[in-house]
N, C-alpha and C positions, 0 to 999 in steps of 0.2 A: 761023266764030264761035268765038272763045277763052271759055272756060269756067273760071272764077277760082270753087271752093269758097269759101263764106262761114264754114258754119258747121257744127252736129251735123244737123241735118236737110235736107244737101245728098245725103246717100243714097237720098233717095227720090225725088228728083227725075228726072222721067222725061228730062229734056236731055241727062243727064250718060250718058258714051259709056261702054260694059258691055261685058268681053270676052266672046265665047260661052264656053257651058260647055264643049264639044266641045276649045276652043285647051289646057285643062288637062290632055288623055289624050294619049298615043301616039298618032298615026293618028290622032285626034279618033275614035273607037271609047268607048261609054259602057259600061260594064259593066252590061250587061241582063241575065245572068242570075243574077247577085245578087240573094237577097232584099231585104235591107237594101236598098238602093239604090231598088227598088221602092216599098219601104215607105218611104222619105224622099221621092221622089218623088210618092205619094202623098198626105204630108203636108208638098206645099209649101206652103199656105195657114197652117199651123201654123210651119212656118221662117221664115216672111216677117213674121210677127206679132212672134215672136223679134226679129230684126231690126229692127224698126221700136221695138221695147222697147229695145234695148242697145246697137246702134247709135249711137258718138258719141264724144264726151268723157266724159271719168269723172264728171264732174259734172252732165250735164245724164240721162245713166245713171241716177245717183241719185236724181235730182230725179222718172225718169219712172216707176222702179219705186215711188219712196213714192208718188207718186199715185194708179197702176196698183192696190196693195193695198188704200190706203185707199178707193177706188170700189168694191171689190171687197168689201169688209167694209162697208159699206150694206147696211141691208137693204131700202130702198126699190128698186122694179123701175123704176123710170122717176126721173129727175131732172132740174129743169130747171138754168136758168144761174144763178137766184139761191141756188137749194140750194147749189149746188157753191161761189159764192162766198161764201156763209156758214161752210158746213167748212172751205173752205182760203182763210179771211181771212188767214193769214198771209204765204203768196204774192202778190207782183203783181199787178197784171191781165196783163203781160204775158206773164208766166213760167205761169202757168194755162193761158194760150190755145194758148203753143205747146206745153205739154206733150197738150192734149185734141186739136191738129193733128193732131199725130203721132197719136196715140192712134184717131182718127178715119181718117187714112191707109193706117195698118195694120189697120185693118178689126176693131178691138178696142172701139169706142164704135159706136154707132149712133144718127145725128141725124135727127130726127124732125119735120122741117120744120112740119107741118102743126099739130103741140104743141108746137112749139119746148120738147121734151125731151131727156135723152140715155139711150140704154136700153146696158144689156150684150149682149156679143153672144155666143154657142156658142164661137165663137176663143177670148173672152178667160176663158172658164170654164175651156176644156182648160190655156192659158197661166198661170193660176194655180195648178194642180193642178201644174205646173212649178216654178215657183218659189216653194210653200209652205215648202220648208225654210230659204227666208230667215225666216221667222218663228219659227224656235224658236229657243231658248233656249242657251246655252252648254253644260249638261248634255250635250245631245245633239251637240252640235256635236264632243268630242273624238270620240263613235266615229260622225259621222255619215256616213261611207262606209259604212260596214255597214249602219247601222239604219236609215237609207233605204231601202235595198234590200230589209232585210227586211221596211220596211213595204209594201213596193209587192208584193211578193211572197205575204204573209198576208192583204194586204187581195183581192187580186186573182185568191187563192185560195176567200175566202168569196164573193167577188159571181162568181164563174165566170168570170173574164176572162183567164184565168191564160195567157201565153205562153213558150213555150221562151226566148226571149229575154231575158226575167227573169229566170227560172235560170242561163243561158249567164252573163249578169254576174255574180249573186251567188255562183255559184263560180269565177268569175276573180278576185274580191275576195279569197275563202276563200283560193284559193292565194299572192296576192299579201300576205296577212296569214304564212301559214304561212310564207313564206320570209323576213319580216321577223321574224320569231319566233327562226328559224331561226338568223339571221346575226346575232340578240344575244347568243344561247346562244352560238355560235361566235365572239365577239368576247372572253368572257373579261370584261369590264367590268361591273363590281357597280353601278355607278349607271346602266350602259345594261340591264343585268340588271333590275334593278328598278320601272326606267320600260316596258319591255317585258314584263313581268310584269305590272303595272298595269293596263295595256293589252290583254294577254293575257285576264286575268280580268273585265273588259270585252265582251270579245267574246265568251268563252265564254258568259257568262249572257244575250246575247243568242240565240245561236244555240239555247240551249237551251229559249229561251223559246217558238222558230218550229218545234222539233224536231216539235208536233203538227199542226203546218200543212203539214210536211216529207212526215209517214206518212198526213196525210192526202190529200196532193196525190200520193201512190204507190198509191193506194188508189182515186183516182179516175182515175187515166192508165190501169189494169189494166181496170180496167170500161169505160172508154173504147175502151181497144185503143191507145191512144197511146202510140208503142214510144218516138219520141223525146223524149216528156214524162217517162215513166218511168226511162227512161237519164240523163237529165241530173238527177232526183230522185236514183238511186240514187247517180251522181256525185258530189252534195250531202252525202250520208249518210257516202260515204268520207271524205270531207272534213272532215264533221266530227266524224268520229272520228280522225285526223290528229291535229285541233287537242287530244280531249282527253286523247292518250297523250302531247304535249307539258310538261303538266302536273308529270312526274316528272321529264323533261328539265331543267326551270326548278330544279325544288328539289334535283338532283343539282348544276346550275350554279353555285348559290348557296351550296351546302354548300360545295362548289371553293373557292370566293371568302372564306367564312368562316375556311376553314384557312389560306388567304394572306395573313389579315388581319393587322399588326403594331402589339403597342401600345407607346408608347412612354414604356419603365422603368415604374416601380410605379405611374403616373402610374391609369394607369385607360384614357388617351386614347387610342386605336387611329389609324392611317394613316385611315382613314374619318370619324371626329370632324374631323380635319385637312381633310380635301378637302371636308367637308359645309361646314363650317366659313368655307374661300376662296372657297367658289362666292357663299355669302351677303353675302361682302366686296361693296361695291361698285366701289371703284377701289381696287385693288390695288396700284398703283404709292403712294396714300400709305403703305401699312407704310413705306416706305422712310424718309418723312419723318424727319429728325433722327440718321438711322444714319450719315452722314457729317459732321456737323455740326463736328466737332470737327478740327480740320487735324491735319498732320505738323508736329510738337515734335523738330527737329532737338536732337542733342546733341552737344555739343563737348568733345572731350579733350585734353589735355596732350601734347606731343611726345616726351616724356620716358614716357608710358605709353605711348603706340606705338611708343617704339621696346622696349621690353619685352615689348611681343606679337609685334612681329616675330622676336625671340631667340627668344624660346619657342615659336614656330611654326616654326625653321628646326633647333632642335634636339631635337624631341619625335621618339621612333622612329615612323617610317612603316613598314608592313608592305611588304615584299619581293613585287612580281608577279608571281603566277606566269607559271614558260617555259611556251613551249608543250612538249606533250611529242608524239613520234611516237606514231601508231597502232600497237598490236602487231600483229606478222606474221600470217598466216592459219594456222590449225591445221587439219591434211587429219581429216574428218569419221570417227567410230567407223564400223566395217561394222556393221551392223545385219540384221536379217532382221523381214520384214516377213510377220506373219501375217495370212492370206486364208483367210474360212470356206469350208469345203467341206461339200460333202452327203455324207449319210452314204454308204458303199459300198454299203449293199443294192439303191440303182436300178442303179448299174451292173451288178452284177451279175445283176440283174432281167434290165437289155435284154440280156448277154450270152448268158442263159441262152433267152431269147426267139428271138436272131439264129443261136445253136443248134440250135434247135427249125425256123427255118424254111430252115437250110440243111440242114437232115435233114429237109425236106419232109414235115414232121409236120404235120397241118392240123388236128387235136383233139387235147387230153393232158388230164388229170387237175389241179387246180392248186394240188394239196399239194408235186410235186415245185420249184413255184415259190414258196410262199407257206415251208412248215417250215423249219428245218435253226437251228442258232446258240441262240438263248434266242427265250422269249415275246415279248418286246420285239421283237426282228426280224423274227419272224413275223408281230406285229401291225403294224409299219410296212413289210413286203412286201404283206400284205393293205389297207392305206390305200391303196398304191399301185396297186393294181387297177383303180381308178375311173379313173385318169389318161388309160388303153388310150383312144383314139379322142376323148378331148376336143376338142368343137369349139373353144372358146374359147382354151386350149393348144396346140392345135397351133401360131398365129402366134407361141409364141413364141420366144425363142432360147435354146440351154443343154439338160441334160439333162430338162429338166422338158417341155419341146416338144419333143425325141427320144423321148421317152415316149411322149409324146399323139401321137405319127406312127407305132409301133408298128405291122404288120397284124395287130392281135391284139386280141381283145376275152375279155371275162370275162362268164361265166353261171353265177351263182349258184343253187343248189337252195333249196328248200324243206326238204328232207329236213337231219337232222343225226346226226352216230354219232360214238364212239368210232373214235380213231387212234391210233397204236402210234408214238409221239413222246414222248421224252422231257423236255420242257416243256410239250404240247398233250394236253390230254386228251378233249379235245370239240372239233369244227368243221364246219361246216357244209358240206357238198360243194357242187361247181362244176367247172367245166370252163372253158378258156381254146381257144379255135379262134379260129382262123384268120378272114381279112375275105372270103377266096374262098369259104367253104363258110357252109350255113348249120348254125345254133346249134340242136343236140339240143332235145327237148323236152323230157326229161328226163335229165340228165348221167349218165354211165358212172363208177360208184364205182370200177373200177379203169384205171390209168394204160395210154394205148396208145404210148406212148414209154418208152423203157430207157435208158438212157444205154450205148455200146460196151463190153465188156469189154475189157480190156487182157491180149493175147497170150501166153502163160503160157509161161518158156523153155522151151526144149527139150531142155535135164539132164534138167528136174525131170519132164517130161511121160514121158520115158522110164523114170524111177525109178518111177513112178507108175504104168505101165502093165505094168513088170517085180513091184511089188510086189501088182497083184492079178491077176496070170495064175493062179499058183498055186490061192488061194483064190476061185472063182468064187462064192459064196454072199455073203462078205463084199463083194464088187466090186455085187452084187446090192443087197447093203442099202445100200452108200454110194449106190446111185444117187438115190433118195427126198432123201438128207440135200442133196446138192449141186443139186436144184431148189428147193429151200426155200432154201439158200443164196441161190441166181439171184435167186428173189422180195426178199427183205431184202435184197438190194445192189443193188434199182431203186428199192426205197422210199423206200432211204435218202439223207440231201443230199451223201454224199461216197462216192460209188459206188467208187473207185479205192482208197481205205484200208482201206471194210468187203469188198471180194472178196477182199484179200488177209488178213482175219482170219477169213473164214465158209470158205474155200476149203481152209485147213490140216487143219482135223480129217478133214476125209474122208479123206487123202492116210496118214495116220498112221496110223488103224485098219486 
């Protein structure tokens, strides 16, 4: 049997052949563990009422939702046939019946054989609660993606009905808002600037309106224990605080736009007067009208004039083109010298004095013979450099600063402090420098257990020396005292090699 669709209420007809659901998936596999899906599955009685409501032509659409509302705005609970043809005397009889078919098909009317009534049914209560927003007003209509949502959200918060669902949308909306916000700020245009600004200030005063519906509905997911009501509240809250640090956004935008703005001459009229101005036009193409109106007024001259501007054109001086000229030859580059900061020499000489120390397998010393010697100033950037000993974070690096920190050498500071016999240093604190093999004194040894070598005294002088105190043995006696006190002051000091041979002389000479 061939099956030739008539009309809008050929959808319900049970003849008519239906693909399964199943042919629309992969595999014909349903997505079962989907809520949503569940939950529409649930409310297939509620989709099919849909359907049977909008299902159709645009016209007979219309015809079923005005009826749909207006049965729905009675307030009688029963109504017969003569009721109804009294209300909607201005319809047909035909266009009546099949609008209450349908309506009855869809299981939205309920006929009451026995009272020949028509009553409402549970369907068509929920079905209205759907589509009440066809009933307001233009007001609401600009921001009613939002205010919808917020009503259903506030309302649904006072009678306890309230689902994550609800929220899930109204902040996919927030962000959908936010990034159109976004991308007006980012367009730079003062009349998308300000429509979006409009707009903006719109929706902030909604959202601030539901702000106590917001804390209140965080307030009762907490006493609930509902982590994912609460989560998607707090989400809400980011959100719309988002929205209201875009605020300064907008007026930094519009400043931008102000200082771009140009007026034009003394006039008063700015580039924005101008474009406010064409948008108001309605057909732009007439300004044109009459701008061409007027032809080309050929003009005709004498032969005897032209041939006088051709003299005068052939004899007027013409300026000379310039030749090309060659590129000059290449000139070989000045020597130059190229200055590279360097560190000061006290670390090198730091680790030299270090890699001394532990090829004379010295494993503790004193750390004034490291720190003194030069000005204060040295001293106190050989002392910064103490800490560097054993840095973890130093060592990976490269250069002397990570040769440092690789050192076996660490530094132990005292507690104690004294008097030193330094000609820059008059007070410092004792410490000790040992070794990474041994361990670290408990308390440091104020005097130095390294000397640095003397340097071998010739062998003239050692025999003058010996020739001039045979004689006087009392004298050879007292120089001995003077030439260990020498010894001590030529370890103390930072340049061992210059003071032996200044402390070493007077003995030799008495």
């Amino acid at each position: 049997m061939t099956l030739t669709p008539g009309g809008g209420d050929d959808a319900l007809r049970d003849d008519l052949l239906e693909p399964s659901f199943e042919d629309h998936f992969r595999e014909g596999q349903l997505p079962q563990d989907s809520l949503l899906w569940w939950q529409l599955e649930r409310n297939d009685a509620l989709i099919g009422a849909q359907r049977a409501l909008f299902h159709g032509p645009a016209t007979l659409v219309r015809l079923r939702v005005w009826v749909f509302i207006e049965l729905m705005s009675l307030p009688q609970s029963r109504l017969s046939r003569d009721d109804l043809n009294r209300h909607f005397h201005v319809l047909r009889d035909e266009a009546l019946e099949l609008v209450l078919k349908r309506l009855r098909d869809g299981q939205l009317l309920a006929w009451d054989a026995s009272n020949q009534q028509y009553g409402v049914t549970p369907l068509a209560q929920q079905l209205m609660a759907m589509v009440s927003p066809l009933t307001q007003g233009q007001a609401v209509d600009e921001d009613g993606d939002l205010a919808g949502l917020l009503a259903n959200v506030a309302g649904a918060q006072q009678l306890g009905t309230l689902e994550p669902a609800q929220l899930q949308h109204l902040l996919a909306q927030l962000s959908r808002l936010y990034n159109e916000f976004a991308d007006a700020i980012a367009s730079g245009s003062e009349f998308h600037l300000r429509r979006a600004r409009m707009r903006f200030e719109r929706a902030l005063k909604l959202v601030e309106r539901a702000s106590e519906a917001l804390s209140a509905i965080i307030r009762q997911a907490e006493d609930d224990g509902n982590a994912r009501l609460e989560r998607l509240a707090r989400e809400l809250g980011l959100a719309q605080a988002r929205l209201l640090a875009m605020a300064s956004q907008f007026n930094r935008a519009l400043q931008q736009a102000d200082r771009q703005r140009v007026t034009l001459g003394s006039t008063g009229i700015t580039t924005t007067d101008v474009r406010r101005w064409l948008q108001e036009v309605p057909f732009l193409e007439n300004l044109a009208l009459g701008a061409l109106s007027r032809p080309v007024h050929p003009v005709f001259v004498a032969q005897h004039e032209l041939l006088d501007g051709c003299e005068a054109e052939f004899e007027r001086d013409r300026p000379v083109p310039p030749t090309p000229e060659p590129l000059p030859s290449g000139l070989a580059a000045p020597e130059g010298e190229l200055a590279v900061m360097s560190l000061p020499p006290e670390m090198n000489q730091l680790q030299a004095l270090l890699g001394l120390w532990t090829g004379d397998k010295v494993q503790t010393n004193d750390l004034r013979p490291a720190v003194l010697g030069g000005s204060y100033a040295r001293a106190a950037y050989r002392a910064q450099l103490l800490p560097l000993l054993g840095d973890v974070q130093a060592q990976h690096l490269a250069g002397a600063t990570g040769d440092m920190a690789r050192q076996p050498w660490r530094v132990r500071w005292s507690a104690q402090q004294g008097e030193i016999d330094d000609e820059f240093v008059r007070w410092m604190s004792q410490g000790v420098l040992h070794s990474t093999e041994v361990e670290p004194p408990v308390e440091p040894d104020p005097e130095p257990k390294w000397r640095p070598p003397e340097e071998a005294p010739r062998r003239g002088r050692r025999k003058a020396a010996a020739a001039a105190a045979a004689p006087d043995a009392p004298d050879a006696a007292a120089a001995a005292p003077v030439e260990a006190a020498a010894g001590d002051a030529i370890a103390a000091s930072p340049e061992p090699a210059a003071d032996a041979s200044v402390a070493a002389e007077p003995p030799s000479q008495s």
